[in-house]
N, C-alpha and C positions, 0 to 999 in steps of 0.2 A: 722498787728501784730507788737507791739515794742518789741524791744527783747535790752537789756541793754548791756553795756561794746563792747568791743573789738570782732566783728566777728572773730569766730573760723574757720580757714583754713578745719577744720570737718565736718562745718556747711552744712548740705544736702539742696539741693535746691527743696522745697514739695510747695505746694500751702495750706497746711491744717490750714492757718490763713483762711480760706477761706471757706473749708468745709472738712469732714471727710471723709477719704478713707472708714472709716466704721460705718456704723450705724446700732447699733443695738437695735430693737422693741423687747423687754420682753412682748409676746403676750398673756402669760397668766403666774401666779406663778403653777398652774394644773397641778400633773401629776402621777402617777401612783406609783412610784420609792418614795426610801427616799437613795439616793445615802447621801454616806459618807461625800461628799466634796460639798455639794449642799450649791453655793453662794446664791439662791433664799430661798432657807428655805422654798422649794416648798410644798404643801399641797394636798390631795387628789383631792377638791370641787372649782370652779374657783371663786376669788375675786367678791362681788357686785361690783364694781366700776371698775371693767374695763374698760378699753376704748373701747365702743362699734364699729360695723362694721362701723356707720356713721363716728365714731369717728378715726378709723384706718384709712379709705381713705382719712379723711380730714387731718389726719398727713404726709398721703404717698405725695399728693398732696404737704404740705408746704416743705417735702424734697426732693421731684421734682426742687426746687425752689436752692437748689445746684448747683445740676448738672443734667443732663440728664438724664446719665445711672450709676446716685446715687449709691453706692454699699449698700444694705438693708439685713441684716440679721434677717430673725425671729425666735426668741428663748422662752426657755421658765424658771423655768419648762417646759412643755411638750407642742411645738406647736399645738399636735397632739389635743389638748384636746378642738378647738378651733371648733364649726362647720362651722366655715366661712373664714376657713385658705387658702380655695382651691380658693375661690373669693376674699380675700384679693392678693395671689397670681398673678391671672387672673390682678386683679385691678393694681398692682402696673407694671407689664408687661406693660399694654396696654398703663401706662401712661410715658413710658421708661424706669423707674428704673431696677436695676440688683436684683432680687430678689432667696435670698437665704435662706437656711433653717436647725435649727441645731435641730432634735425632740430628742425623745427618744428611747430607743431600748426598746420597746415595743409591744402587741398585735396589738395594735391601727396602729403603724407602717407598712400596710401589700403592698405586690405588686401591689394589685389597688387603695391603697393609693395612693402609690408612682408615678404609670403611670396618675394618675389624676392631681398631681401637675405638673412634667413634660410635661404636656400637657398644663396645665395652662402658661406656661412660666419657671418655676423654673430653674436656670442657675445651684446651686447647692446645694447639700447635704454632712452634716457633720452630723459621730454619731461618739460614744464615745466609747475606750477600756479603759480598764483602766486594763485591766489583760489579758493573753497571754494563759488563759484557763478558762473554764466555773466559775471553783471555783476560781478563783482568782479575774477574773470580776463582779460575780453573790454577791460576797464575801461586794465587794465593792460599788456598785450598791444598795446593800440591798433586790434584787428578783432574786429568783431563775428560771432559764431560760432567764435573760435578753442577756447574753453572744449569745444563739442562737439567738433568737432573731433581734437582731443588727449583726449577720454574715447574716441572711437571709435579711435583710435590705438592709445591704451593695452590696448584690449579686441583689437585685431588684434592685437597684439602677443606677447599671453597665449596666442593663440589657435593663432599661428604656432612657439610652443612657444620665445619670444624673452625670456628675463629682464628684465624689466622697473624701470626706475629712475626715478623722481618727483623733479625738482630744485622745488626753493622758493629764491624771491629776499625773505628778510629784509629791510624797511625800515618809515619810519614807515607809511607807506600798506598794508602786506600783515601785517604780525607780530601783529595783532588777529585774522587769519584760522588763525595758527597751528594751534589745535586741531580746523576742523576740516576743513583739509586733512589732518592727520594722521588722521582717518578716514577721508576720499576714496582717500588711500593704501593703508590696508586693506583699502576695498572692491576695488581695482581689480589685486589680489595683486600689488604691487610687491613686491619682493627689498630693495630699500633705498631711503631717503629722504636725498637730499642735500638740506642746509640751506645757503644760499650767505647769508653777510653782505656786501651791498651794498660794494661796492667805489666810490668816486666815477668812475669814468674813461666815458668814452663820451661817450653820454645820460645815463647812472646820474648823472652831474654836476649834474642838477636837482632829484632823489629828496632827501629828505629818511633818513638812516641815522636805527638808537635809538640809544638813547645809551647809553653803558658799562653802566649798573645795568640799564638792562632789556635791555640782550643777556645779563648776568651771568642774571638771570631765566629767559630764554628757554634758557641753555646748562643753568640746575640743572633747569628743568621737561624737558628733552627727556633728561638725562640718568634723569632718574626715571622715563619714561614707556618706557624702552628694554625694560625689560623685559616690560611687557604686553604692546609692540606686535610681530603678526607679521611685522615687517622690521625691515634695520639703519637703524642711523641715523649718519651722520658728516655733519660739517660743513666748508662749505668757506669760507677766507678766513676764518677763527676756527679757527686750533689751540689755543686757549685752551678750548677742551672741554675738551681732554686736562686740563689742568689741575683743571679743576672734578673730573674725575672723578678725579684723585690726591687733593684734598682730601676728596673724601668716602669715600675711602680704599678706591675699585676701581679698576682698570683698564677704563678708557672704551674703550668699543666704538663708537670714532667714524669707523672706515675699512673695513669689514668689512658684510656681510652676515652673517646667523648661519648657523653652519656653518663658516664661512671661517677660513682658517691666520689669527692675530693678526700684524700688522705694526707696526712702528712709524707715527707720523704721517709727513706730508711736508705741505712750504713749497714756494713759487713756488723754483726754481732747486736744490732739495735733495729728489727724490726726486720732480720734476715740469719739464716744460720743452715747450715753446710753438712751434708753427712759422706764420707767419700765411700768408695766402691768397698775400703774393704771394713766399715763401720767410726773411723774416725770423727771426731763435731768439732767440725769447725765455724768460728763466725763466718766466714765465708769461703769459697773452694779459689781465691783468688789472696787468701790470707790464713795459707796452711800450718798455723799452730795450734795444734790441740787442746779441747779441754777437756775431752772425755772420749768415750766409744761406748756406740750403741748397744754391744755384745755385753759389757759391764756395767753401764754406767744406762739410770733413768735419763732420757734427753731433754725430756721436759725439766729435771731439776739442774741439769746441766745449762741450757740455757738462761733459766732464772736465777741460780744464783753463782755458778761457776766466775771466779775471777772476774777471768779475763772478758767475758759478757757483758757483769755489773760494769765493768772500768768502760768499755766501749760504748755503753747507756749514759755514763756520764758527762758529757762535751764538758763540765769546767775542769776535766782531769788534760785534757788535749793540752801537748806543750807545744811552741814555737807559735809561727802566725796562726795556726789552727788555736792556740788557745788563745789568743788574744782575740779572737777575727769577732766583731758584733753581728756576723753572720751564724755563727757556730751552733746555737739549734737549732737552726732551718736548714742546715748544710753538715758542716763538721768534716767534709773531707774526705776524701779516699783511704781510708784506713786502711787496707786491704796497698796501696801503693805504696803509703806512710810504712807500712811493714817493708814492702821488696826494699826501698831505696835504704832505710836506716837502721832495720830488725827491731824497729820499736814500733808498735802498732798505733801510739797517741800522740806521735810524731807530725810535722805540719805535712800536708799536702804536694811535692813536688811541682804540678802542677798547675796549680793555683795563680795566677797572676795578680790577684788582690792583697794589697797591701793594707791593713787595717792602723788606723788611727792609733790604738794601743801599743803597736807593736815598736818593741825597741832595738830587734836585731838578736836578742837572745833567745836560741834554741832550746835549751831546756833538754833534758830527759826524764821519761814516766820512771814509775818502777814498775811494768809488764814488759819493758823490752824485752827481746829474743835474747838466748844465748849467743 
């Protein structure tokens, strides 16, 4: 990894020139839901062109080729909609990898689902609130019932002896519900709460995001709340926690479950990378421009030396307040948003409410911008 200019005293010590703390397989766009904020622009009926089972193992395999016990996330639309999800599972277990799994709160979803994967190997499960009552989730979700649903999910899940993960979709419509999904999450012994800030891309294109000062809000009230609550808390698509939590002069526990070794953060393309349903790699499924496909292309050299990866590894490449910001290798921004709003991916952060010292008001552009 080259990284330009003068090392930042910030600068977190990760191996992710190397391979991704997480990779996630878009295992099908499939899925029952037309949730609100759906990055996939998921469809009832599964793509022809999937990448077949022959075709999933042969991927698990070249991501074997990382590391060991790889971290593999399968997502969807709806993993559930897969019939060879419980042997892809099986398959990626047996070959080391850490295999996990984000479905939908759905029928499909049922406790002998659940105890099937779990048996298969599944390390964990993450399903989605996005509201702190039936009508608020079911509201947002787009199906009525999905709210129970996903409580019965989460309780198989606990049940089946399966770590449990609560994702929340931040926007104008959900972020009043904040506090008390974060009880919902308590009750239902999650391990950790991911907080996802609205990215535009998908559907999510008609959502309404908050705005800098109250995401600023929302990043000091979950940083203060960290410590009462029995789970972790990290956010996604805001690595500007981390920040909050150097100004208030800790180190933010925003990637971690407690208990767990402390890592540095990771961005779309630096410490995360994306494979979609029909073999696309992307740095992230929330920042769909390609650098290769798994059908042709090695992923593991795709990730390591593909462009657009190196330049995303780089934060002194970041232009506007992101490159100025004395934050920017503990943080560096939603690149993955930096892309929706300006088609440049090293673009500053929209987001963002911090104004850094450096910064002169000039925006700048990379040379990876979008067409």
């Amino acid at each position: 990894m080259s990284v330009r200019g003068v090392p930042s005293p910030m600068r977190p010590p990760t191996d992710t020139g190397e391979r991704p703390m997480v990779l996630i397989w878009e295992v099908t766009q499939a899925c029952e839901l037309a949730c609100e904020h759906c990055r996939a622009d998921a469809k009832p009926g599964r793509h022809p062109d999937e990448l077949s089972t022959a075709e999933g193992k042969a991927l698990l395999d070249d991501v074997r080729e990382f590391s060991e016990n790889q971290l593999v996330v399968l997502s969807g639309g709806d993993p559930m909609q897969r019939p060879d999800l419980v042997e892809l599972v099986e398959y990626g277990t047996d070959i080391g990898l850490t295999m996990t799994l984000t479905p939908s709160g759905t029928s499909a979803l049922t406790a002998d689902s659940i105890e099937a994967l779990s048996a298969a190997g599944l390390k964990r499960m993450a399903v989605s609130l996005d509201g702190a009552t039936a009508d608020a989730h079911d509201a947002f979700r787009g199906e009525r019932g999905s709210f129970e649903e996903t409580l019965r999910a989460a309780r198989a899940a606990t049940r089946a002896g399966l770590p449990l993960q609560i994702n929340t979709t931040v926007c104008a419509g959900t972020v009043d519900e904040l506090p008390a999904i974060a009880e919902l999450v308590a009750d239902l012994g999650a391990v950790l709460w991911s907080v996802f800030f609205l990215v535009p891309v998908g559907r999510g294109r008609i959502l309404d995001p908050v705005s800098p000062q109250r995401t600023e809000d929302v990043m000091t009230w979950l940083h203060d709340i960290r410590a009462d609550v029995p789970f972790g808390i990290k956010t996604t698509e805001a690595p500007h926690y981390r920040r909050v939590g150097l100004e208030a002069r800790e180190q933010p526990t925003d990637d971690q479950p407690p208990g767990a070794k402390r890592r540095a953060g990771i961005i779309a393309g630096d410490g995360f990378a994306f494979v979609s349903h029909t073999g696309d790699i992307y740095p992230s499924g929330f920042l769909p421009k390609a650098a290769g496909d798994v059908r042709t292309d090695d992923i593991v050299d795709v990730y390591r030396n593909a462009d657009l990866f190196e330049a995303l590894r780089d934060r002194d490449r970041l232009t506007g307040k992101c490159g100025a910001c004395e934050y920017r290798h503990v943080c560096g921004g939603s690149r993955s948003r930096a892309y929706a709003a300006t088609g440049d991916p090293l673009a500053s952060d929209p987001l963002c409410a911090h104004v850094p010292e450096r910064w002169d008001g000039e925006a700048g552009k990379s040379d990876v911008a979008g067409d």
